[in-house]
N, C-alpha and C positions, 0 to 999 in steps of 0.2 A: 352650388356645391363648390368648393375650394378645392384647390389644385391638385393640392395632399390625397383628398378623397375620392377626385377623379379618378386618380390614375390606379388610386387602391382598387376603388371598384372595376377600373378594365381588368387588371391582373384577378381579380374573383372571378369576373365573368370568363376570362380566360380558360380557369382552372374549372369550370361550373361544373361541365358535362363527365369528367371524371370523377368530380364530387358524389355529384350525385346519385350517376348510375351504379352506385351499387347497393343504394338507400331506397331511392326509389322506384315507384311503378306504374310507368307509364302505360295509361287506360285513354280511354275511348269511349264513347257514348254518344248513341244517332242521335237528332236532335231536329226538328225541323229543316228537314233536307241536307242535314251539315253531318261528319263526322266530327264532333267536339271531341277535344285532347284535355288532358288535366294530369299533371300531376300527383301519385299518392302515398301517403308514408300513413305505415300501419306501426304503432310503436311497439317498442321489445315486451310491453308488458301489459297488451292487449291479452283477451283472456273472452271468450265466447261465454262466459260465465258472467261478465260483467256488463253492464252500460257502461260507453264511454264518450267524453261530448268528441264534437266535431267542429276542427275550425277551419274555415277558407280565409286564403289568404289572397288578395287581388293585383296584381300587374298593374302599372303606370301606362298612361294613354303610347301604341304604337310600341310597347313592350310584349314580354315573353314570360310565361313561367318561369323557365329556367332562368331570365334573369332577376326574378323577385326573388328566386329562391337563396341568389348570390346576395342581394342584400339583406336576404330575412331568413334566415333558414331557423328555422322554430323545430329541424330534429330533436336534440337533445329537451328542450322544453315538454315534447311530446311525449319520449319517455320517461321522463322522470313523473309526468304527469296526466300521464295515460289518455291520451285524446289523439285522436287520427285527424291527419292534417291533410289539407287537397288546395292545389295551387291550379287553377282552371286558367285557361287558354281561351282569349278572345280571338275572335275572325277579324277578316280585313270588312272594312267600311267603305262601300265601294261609293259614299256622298263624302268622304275623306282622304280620297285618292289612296284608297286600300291599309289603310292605318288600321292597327289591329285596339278595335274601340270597345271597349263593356258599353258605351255609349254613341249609339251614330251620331255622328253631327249634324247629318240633311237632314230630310224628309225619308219615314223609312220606319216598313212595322215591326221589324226588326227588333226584340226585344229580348236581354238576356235574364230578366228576372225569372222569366219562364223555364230558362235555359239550369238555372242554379233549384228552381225549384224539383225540377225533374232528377237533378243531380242528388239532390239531398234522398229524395225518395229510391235512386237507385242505390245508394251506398246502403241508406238503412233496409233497404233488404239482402242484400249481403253480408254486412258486418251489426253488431250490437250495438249500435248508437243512441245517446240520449236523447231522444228528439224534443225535450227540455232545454238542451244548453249546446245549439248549434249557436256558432259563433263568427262574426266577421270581423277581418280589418284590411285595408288597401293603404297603397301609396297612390298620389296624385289623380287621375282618373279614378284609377281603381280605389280611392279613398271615399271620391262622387259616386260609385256604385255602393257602397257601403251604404252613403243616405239614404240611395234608391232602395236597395234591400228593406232598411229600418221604417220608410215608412211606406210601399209596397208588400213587403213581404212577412211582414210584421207579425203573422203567427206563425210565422217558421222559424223565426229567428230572434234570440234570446237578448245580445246586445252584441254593440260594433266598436269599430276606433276607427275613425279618419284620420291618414298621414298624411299631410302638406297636401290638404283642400278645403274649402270652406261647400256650404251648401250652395248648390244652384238656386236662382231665383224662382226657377221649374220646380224644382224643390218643394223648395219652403211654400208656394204656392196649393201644392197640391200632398202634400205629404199628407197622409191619412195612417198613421199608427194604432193597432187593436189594443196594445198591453203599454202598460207604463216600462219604460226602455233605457235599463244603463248605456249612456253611451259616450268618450272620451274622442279626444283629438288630443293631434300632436301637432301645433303649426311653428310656424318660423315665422317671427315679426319681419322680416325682412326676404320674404318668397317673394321672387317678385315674377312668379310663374304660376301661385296663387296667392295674388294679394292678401294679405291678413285682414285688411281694411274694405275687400269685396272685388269687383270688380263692373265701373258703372263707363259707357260711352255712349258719348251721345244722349245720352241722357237715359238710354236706358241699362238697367241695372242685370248683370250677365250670373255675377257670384255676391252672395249678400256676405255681408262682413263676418268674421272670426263670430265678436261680439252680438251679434244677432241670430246667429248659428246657435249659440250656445242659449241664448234668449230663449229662443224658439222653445227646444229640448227643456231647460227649466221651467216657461209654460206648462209646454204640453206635461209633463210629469210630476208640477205641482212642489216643486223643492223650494227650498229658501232663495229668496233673490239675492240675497247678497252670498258670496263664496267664500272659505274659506281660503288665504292664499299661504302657501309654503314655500320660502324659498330654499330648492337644492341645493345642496353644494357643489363650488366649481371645481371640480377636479382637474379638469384638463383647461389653464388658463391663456392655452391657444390655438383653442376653436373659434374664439372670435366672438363668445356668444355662454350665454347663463339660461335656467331653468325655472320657472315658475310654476308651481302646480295651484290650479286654484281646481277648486271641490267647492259645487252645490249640493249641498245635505237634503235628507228628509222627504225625500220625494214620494208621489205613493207608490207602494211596496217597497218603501225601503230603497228605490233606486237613487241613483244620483248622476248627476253629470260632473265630468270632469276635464280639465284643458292642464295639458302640459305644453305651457304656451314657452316658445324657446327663443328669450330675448335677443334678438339680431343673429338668429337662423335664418336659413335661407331655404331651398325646396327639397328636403334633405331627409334620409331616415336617420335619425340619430340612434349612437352606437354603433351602424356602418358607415357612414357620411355623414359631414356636416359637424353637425354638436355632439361629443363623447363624452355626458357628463351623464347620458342616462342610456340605457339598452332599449330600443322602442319594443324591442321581439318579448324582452322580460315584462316591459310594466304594460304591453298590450293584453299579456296572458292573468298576468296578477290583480290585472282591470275582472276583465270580463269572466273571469272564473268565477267567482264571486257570486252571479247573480244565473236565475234559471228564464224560463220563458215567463215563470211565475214571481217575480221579482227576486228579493237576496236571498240567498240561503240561507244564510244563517236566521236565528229565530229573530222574526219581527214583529211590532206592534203598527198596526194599521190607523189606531188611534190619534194619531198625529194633532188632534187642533187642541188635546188636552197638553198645557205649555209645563206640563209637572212633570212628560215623561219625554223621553229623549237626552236627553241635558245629563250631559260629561263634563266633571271640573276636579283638576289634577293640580299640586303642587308637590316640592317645589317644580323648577327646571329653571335653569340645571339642578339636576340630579345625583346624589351624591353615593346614595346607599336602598333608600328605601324613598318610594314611591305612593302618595297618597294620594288612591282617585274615588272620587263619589260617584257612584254609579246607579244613575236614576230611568236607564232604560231598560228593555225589557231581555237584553245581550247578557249573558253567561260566560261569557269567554272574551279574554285580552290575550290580542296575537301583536308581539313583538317581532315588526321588521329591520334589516338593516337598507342603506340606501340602494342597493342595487335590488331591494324587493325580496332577498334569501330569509325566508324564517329564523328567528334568531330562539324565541321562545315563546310558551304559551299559558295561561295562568288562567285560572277559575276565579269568576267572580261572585260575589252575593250582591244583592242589590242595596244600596246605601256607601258606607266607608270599608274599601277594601284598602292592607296597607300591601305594595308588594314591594319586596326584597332584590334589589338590582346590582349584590353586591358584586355577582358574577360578571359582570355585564360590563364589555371595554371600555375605554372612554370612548366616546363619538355621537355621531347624529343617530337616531332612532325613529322609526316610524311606530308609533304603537295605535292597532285599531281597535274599537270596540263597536261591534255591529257593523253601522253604513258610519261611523266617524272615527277621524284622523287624525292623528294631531303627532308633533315633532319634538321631540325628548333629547337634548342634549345631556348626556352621559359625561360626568365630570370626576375624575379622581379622587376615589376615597380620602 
């Protein structure tokens, strides 16, 4: 973290407890021997009439709710987009000289996958929850619980993001996933409190690499080996540090993995700390929204090995007026983003040569997706 962002984040933390107590609602739940604490925001436009998903959001090793909440507060995200948020509160680890861990460090039966499981079932009998589109993402620790969740808990939970962690080698080892699993990271080439490149001593190996992490996930879910890479733009050109999205496509259901890997970042959420050239709170939500327990939402085709369907090709770009894409998959709809992830517009497709009309459209960079692919449209002056 850099100086700047340091001291931003004390002055948040500062300010926390005012923030939030008037947002949030602080709950309780017995739990093997424990009263467990969490976090809860029910948004303005929660409605008993409807499902809405559910997202946890997870604490860094020897943290607090209330200060993820200071780095991450995904309020306003929630009501604009109707999902109830829960920031859970780990115990002290008493094999960690009482660090408040999702993960012991000793020896210890100690387990909180059990702990979130139970949580999720409490909530959904209180409130209208999709128990289709529960959703996780953590910072540092709490990012290592995330894996645990994804492949532990894996019919509870829909897809995740890890911020500045790579997988355990306990992990990767024993990961057991039920459903094919969106699931994104946010690292920093330059963490050097989780190596991006793993973490190996002595020979033996603690954290397997960015690169292997993501491996892993492309495996197990069967997408394209090679990624598609994007580079963001740098908006703020002193943070020290640039944005790379790489996307593996085509996975089954539709899922994908994806890495917004943050060239010469450090252990940082970006948008609070660190690198400011992307919101991690926005592109966590714009991730993982997307996809159910049952892969993507949007309509898919499971057929995947026939190489006739799936396949988007668009000219020109830059873009001046009008937009020609061939559209050979089995997706109906083209959703125009801008770079911060805000819907910009949305157009119907037929399947084969759609022309669309982009006269309205600023100049600037463009996300435009169709189904599970993405691609980057530079918008050029009439």
């Amino acid at each position: 973290m850099n100086k700047n962002g340091f001291i931003s984040l004390i002055i948040i933390l500062l300010f926390c407890k005012v923030l939030t107590a008037q947002n949030f609602i602080s709950q309780t739940i017995e739990y093997d021997g424990n009263s467990r604490e969490y976090e809860l925001y029910i948004p303005s436009s929660y409605s008993q009439d409807v499902l809405s998903p559910l997202m946890f959001n997870f604490h860094g090793g020897n943290g607090t709710s209330e200060g993820q909440i200071a780095i991450s507060d995904m309020r306003n995200l929630a009501d604009e987009n109707n999902f109830i948020l829960v920031y859970p509160q780990a115990i002290a680890d008493p094999t960690d000289d009482g660090s408040l861990n999702w993960i012991f460090k000793g020896d210890s039966d100690h387990d909180d996958i059990y702990f979130i499981d139970a949580l999720i079932s409490e909530l959904s009998n209180q409130y209208q929850i999709d128990l289709e589109r529960v959703y996780a993402c953590g910072y540092s620790l709490g990012g290592e619980f995330v894996y645990e969740l994804l492949c532990r808990l894996n019919d509870k939970i829909a897809s995740g993001v890890a911020v500045a962690r790579t997988m355990g080698q306990y992990q990767y080892e024993n990961c057991n996933p039920e459903h094919p699993t969106a699931i994104m990271t946010i690292l920093g080439t330059e963490d050097y409190e989780s190596n991006y490149n793993g973490v190996v001593y002595n020979g033996v190996t603690y954290y397997i690499s960015a690169d292997d992490t993501h491996q892993y996930w492309v495996d197990f879910n069967n997408t394209e080996n090679v990624p598609v890479e994007i580079e963001l733009p740098d908006y703020n050109n002193s943070d020290g540090s640039t944005v790379t999205k790489r996307i593996w496509e085509n996975g089954d259901s539709c899922v994908i993995v994806s890495e917004l890997r943050v060239n010469g970042g450090g252990h940082d959420w970006p948008g609070s700390f660190g690198n400011m050239d992307i919101n991690s709170d926005t592109e966590i939500w714009n991730f993982v929204s997307n996809f159910t327990i049952n892969g993507l939402i949007d309509d898919c085709s499971l057929n995947l090995g026939n190489t006739n369907l799936n396949r988007i090709s668009y000219f020109p770009n830059p873009v001046e007026n009008q937009l020609t894409i061939n559209n050979s998959t089995n997706s109906k709809k083209l959703k125009i983003t801008d770079i911060k992830g805000r819907l910009v517009n949305d157009f119907d497709l037929v399947e084969g040569i759609n022309t669309v009309n982009l006269d309205n459209l600023p100049e600037g960079n463009f996300f435009f997706t169709v189904g599970n692919k993405t691609f980057k449209i530079i918008k050029a002056a009439n």
